[in-house]
NUFIKE-474216 format. One record per residue: x, y, z of N, C-alpha, C in turn; residue in one letter. Coordinates in steps of 0.001 Angstrom, whole numbers, plus 500000, padded with zeros to 6 digits. Layout:
<sites>
XYZXYZXYZA
...
</sites>
This chain:
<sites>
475120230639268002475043230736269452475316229392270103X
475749229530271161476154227993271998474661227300272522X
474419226192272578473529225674273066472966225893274421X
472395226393274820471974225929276053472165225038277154X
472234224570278553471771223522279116470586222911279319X
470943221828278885469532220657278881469432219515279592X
468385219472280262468363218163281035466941217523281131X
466719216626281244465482215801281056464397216261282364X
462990216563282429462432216875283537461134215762283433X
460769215752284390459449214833284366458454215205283337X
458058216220283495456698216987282610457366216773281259X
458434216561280795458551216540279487458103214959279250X
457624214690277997457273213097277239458579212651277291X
458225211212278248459479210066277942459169209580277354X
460351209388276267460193208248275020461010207329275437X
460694206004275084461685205028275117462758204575274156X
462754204846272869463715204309272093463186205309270381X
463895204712269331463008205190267881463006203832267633X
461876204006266848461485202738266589461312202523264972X
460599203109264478461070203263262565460817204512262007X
461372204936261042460428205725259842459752205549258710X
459925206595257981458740206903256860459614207307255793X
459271207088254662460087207355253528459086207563252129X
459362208161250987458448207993250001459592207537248733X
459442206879248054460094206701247111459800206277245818X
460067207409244535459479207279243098459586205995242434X
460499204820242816460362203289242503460194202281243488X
459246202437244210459265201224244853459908199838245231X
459468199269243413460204198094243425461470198197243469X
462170199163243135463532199399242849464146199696244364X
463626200060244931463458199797246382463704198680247468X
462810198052246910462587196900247610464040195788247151X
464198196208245852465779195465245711466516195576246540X
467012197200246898467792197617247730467850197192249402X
466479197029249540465971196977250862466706195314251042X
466391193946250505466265193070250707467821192900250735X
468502193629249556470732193292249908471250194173251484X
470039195428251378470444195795252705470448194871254165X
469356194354254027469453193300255286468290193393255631X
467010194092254842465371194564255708464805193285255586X
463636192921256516463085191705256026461687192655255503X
461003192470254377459724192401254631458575192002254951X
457760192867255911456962191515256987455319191977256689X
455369193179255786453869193343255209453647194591253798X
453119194189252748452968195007251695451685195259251167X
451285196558250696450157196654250208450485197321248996X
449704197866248008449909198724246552451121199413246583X
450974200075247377451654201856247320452826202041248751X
452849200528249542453794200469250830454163199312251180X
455666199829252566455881198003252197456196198553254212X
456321197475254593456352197672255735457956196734256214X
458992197332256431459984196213256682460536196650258049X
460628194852258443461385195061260229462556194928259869X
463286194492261264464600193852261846463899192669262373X
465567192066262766464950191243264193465185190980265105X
464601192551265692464428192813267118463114192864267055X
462633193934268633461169193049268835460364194668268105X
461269195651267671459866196543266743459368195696265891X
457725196049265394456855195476264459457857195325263020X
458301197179262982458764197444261857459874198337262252X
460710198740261301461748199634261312461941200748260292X
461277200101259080461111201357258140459748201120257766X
459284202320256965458206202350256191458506202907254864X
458505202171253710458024202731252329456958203075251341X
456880204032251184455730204083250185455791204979248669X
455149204788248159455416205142246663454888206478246519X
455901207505246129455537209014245780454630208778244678X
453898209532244412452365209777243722453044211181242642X
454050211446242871454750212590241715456222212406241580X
457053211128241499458011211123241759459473211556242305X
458949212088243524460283212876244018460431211985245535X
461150211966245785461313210980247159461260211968248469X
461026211649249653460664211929250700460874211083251722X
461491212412252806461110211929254177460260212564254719X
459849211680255578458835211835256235458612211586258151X
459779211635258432460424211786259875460238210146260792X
460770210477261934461108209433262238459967209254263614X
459533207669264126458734207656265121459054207062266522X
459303207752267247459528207315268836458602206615269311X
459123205327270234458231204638271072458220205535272899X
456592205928273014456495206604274200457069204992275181X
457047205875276435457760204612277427455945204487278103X
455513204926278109454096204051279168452834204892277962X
451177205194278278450184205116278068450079206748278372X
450623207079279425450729208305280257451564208961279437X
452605208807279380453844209260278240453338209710277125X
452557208918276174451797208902274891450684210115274921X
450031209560275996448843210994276392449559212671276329X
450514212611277400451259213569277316451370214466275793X
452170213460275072452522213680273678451339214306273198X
450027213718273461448878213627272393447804215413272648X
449175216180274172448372217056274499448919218369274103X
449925218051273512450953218934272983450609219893271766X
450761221184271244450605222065270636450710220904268970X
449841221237268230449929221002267015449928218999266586X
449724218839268304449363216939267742448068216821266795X
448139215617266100447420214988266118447671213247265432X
446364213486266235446251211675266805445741210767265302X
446939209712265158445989208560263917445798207149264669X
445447206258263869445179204780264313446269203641263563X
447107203159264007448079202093263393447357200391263265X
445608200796262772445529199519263283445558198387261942X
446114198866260536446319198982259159447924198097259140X
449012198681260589450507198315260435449920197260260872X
451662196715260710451906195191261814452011196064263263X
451088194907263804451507195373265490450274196123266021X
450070197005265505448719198254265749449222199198266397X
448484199698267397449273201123267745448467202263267752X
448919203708268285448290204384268033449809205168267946X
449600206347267126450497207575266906450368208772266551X
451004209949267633450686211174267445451560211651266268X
451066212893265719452452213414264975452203214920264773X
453658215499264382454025217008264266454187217380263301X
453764218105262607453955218890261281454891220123261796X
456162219954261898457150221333262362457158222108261233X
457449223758261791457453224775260645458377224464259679X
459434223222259976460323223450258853460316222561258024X
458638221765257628458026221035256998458537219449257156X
459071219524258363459571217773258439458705217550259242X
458882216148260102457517215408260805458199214848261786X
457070214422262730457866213917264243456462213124264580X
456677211819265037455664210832265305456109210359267027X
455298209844267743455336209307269041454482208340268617X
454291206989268787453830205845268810453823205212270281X
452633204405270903452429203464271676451468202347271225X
451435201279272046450349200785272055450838199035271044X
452000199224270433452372198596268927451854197123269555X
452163195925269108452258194101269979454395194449269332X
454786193933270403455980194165270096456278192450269511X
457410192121268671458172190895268394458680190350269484X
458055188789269493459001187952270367460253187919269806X
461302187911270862462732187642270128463506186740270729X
463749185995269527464620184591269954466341185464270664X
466842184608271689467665184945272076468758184346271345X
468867183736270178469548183222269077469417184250267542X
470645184984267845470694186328266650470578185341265570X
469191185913264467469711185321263144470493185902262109X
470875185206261315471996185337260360472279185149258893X
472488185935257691472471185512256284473398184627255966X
474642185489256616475884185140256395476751184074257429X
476462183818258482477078183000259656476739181371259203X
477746180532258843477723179044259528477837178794260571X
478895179472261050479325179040262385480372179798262875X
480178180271263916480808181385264790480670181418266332X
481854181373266577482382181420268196482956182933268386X
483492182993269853484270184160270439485221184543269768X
486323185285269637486845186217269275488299186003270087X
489482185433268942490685185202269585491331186009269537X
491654186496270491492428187592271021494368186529271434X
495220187821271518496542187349271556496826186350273167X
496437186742273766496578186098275167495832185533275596X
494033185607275295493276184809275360492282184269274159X
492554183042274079491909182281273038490359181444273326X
489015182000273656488356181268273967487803180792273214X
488202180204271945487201179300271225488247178282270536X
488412177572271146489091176260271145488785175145270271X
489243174773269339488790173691268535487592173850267738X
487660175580267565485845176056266776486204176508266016X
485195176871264563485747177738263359485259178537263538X
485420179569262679484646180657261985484279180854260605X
483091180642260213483244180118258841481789180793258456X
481593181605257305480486182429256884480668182526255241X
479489182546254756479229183397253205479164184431252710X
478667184502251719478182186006251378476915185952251412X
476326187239251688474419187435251788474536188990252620X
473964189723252737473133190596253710473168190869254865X
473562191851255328473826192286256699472698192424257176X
471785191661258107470547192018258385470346192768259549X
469494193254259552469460194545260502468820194336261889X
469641194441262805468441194361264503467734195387264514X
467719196614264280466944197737265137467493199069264094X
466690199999264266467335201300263489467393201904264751X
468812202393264373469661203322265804469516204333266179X
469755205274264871469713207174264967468852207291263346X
469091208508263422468711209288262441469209210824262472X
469007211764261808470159212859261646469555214156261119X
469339215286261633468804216455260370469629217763260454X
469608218352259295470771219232258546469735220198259287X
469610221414259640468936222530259561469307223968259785X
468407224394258882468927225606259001468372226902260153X
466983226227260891466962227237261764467186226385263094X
468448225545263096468994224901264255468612225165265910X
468764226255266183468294227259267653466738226501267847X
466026227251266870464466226871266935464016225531267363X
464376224757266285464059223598265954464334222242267564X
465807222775267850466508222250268941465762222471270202X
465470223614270227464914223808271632463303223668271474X
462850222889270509461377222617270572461428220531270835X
462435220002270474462658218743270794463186218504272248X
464258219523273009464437219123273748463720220020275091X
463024220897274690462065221203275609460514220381276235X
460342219528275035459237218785275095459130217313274980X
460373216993274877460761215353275218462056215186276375X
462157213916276315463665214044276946465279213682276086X
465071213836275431466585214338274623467268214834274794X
468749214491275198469651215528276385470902215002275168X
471682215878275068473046215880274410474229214912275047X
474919214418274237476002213291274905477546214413274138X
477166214656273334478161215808272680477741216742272129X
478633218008272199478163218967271114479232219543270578X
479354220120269513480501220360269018480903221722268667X
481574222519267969481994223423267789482976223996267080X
483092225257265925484353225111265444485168226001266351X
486774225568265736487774226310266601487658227983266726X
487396227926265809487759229297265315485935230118265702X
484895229737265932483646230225266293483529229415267715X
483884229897268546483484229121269907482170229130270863X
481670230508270288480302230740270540479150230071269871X
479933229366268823478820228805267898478825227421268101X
477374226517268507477619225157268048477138224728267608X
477440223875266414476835223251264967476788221862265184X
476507220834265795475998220110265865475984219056267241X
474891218645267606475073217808268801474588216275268726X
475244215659269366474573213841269045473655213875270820X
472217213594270216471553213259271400471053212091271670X
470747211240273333470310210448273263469109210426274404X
468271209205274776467118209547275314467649209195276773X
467529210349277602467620210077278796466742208969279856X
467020208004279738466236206737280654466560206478281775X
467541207881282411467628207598283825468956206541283983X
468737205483285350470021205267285074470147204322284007X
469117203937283301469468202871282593470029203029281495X
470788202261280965471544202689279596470759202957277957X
470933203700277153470886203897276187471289204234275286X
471052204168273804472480204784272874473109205775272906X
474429206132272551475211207069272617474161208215271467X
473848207946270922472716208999269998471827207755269331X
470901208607269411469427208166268443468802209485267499X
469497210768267964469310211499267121469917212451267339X
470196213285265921471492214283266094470932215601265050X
471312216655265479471100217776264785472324218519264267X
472311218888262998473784219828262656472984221248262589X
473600222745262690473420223606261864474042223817260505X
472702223742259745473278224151258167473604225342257765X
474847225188256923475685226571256283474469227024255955X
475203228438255477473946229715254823473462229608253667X
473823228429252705473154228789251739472006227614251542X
472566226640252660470898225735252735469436226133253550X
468698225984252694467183227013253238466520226123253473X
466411224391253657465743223778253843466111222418254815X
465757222194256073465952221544256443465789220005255710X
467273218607256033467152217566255095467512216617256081X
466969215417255681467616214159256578469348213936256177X
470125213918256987471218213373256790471664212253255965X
470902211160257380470865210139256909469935209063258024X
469911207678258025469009206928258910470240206071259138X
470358205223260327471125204298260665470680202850261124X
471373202022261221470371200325261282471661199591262062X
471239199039262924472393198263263666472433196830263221X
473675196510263108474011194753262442475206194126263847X
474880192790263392475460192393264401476755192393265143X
477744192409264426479341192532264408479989193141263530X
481857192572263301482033193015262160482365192021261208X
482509191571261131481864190030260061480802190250259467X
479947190394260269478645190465259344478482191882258423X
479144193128258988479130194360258440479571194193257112X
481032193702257559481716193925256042481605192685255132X
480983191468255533479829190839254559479156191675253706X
477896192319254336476932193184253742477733194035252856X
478944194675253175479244195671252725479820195058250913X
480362193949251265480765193255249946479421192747249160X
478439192376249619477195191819248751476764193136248399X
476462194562248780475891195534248267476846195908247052X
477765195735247379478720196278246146478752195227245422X
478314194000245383478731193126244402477246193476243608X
476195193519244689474975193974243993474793194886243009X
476078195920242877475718197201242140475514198117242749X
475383198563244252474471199545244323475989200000245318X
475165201776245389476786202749245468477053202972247178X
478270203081247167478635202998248244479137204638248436X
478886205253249661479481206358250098480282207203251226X
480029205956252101481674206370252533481568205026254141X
483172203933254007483073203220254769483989201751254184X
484046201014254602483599200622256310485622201760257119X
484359202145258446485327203114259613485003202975260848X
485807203710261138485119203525263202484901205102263520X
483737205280263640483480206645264156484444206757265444X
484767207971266253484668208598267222483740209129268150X
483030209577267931481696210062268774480956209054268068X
480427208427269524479386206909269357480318205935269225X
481322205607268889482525204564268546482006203877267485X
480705204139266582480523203171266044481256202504264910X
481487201136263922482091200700263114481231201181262205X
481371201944261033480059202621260054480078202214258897X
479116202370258162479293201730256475478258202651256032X
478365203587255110477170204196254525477079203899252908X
475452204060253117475049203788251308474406204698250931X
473786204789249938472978205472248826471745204585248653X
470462204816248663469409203908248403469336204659246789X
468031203396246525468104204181245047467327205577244884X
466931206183246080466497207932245905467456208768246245X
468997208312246063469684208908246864469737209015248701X
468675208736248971469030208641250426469999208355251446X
471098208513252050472059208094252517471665206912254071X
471811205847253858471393205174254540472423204206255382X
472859203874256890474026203001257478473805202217258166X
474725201256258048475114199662258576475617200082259961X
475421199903260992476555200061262214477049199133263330X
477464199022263739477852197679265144478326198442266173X
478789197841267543479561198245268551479637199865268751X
478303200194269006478211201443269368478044201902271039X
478399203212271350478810203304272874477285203376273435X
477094203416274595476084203041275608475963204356276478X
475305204857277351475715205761277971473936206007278654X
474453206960280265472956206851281395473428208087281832X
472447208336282830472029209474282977474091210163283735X
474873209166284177475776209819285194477062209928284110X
476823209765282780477798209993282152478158211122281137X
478958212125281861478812213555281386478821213975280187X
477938215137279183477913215231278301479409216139277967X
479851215720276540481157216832276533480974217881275364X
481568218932275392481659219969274136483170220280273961X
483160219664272211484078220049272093484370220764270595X
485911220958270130485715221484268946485730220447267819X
484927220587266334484765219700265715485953219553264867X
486115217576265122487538217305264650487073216468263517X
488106215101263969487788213986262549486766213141262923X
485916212957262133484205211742262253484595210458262642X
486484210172261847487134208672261784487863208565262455X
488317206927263422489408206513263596490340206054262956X
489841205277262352490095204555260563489452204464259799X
489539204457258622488873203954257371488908205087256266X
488117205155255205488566205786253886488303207382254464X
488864208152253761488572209518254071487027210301253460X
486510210727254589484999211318254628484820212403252774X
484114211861252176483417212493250908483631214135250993X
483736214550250115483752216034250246481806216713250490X
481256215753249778479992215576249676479378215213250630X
479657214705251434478845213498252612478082214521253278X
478102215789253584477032216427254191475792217212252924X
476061216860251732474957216809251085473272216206250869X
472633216826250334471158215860250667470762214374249821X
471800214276248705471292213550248292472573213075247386X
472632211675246883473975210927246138472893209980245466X
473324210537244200472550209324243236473919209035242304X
</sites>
């Protein structure tokens, strides 16, 4: 069936941004390898979890912790409410309930959802957010100026000159879920937050049907990502809703396809990249963590407010350039 129209109303919970998730994973340490070539910093660990930021001003951006039966897990992703009021809202909602973050970095308080289709949904307020230097840091940068272009050259008598190391991560962007009771699921997120569609898509040949939309958080006029979260409908023979994948923003493309060469020099598998999306424009790089998880690098992604119209169209190519999309890539898992 075609989606609905959606639009953001007051009474629904404003969120302001996502801010991290949750993950479980049967090696930890083996983990934490991955984590550190990816670009995570870690900024707090205990037995069984590790807590890693960016550096931007969330506390954290992911959460790991060690499966207790070895099978890996998600465990959904957590929105920052925009005020106290916002959060309350959340906290009055069918099937909340309320924990204490005062254990993370930052503190906090956070509601969360146990949805019928056994995934999870968190709202967080309250966190101490990161001061942030207005000087991006860097693994890989010596020294870097503007960007010479054919007619204009503004960096005059400057180099550009970098290593190899780690694409480190500012912020996690989106996140993604496969599902199979799509209708349901969709109209329980965007009935009760503000999540409004920037695209939705469709095949040619089913025009009544649409299988997936990129949403982002309506903040009015102010700008926000082209998606922070996206839903597909899954073919018929998947019965279980799965994370796609999680996304992490890096600074440029220098630094991308840095990272992208230290992960592979690291060993660890690559699955489809470096490209330039189309919807979102972003420059993409995807990996494989070691649970299989599909996890991405991204830069120069589009922006978009409340006056910039959402479009539907039919679903084409993901790429502008770069290697051709996996036959696999909408699978749950690549080990």
């Amino acid at each position: 069936m075609r989606i609905p129209p959606i639009s953001n109303k007051p009474e629904k919970v404003q969120l302001d941004r996502l801010g991290h998730v949750y993950f479980e994973h049967p090696d930890l340490d083996k983990f934490s390898e991955f984590a550190k070539d990816f670009g995570f910093i870690e900024d707090k660990r205990t037995k069984d979890r590790v807590y890693y930021r960016g550096y931007g001003k969330d506390p954290y951006v992911y959460v790991a912790s060690r499966s207790k039966d070895d099978k890996p897990r998600f465990h959904g992703p957590a929105f920052v409410a925009r005020s106290q009021e916002e959060f309350d809202k959340a906290a009055q909602l069918a099937g909340a309930t309320l924990s204490d973050l005062k254990d993370a970095p930052g503190g906090g308080k956070m509601v969360t959802f146990n949805r019928p289709d056994s995934t999870f949904f968190h709202v967080v307020y309250g966190q101490e957010e990161r001061l942030v230097d207005s000087q991006e840091p860097s693994a890989t940068q010596e020294q870097q100026g503007p960007f010479n272009k054919p007619f204009v050259k503004p960096r005059l008598g400057q180099f550009q000159r970098h290593h190899a190391g780690p694409a480190l991560v500012h912020k996690i962007g989106h996140l993604g879920y496969v599902v199979p009771d799509f209708d349901r699921e969709l109209a329980w997120y965007t009935e009760n937050f503000n999540f409004v569609p920037s695209d939705i898509l469709h095949h040619w040949d089913f025009s009544n049907v649409d299988v997936l939309t990129f949403m982002h958080l309506d903040l009015g006029k102010e700008f926000s990502d082209h998606h922070c979260f996206f839903m597909q409908r899954a073919e018929p023979h998947v019965k279980k809703t799965f994370v796609h994948h999680t996304s992490y923003e890096v600074a440029d493309y220098d630094t991308q396809q840095i990272g992208h060469g230290w992960l592979a020099k690291k060993g660890w598998k690559s699955v489809w990249g470096v490209g330039r999306h189309v919807l979102g424009s972003q420059i993409f790089d995807y990996w494989a963590d070691p649970s299989g998880f599909k996890i991405e690098h991204y830069t120069d992604g589009d922006v978009v407010n409340e006056n910039i119209p959402m479009k539907r169209e039919v679903v084409g190519p993901f790429s502008v350039w770069g290697p051709e999309v996996p036959k696999n890539f909408g699978e749950k898992e690549y080990k």
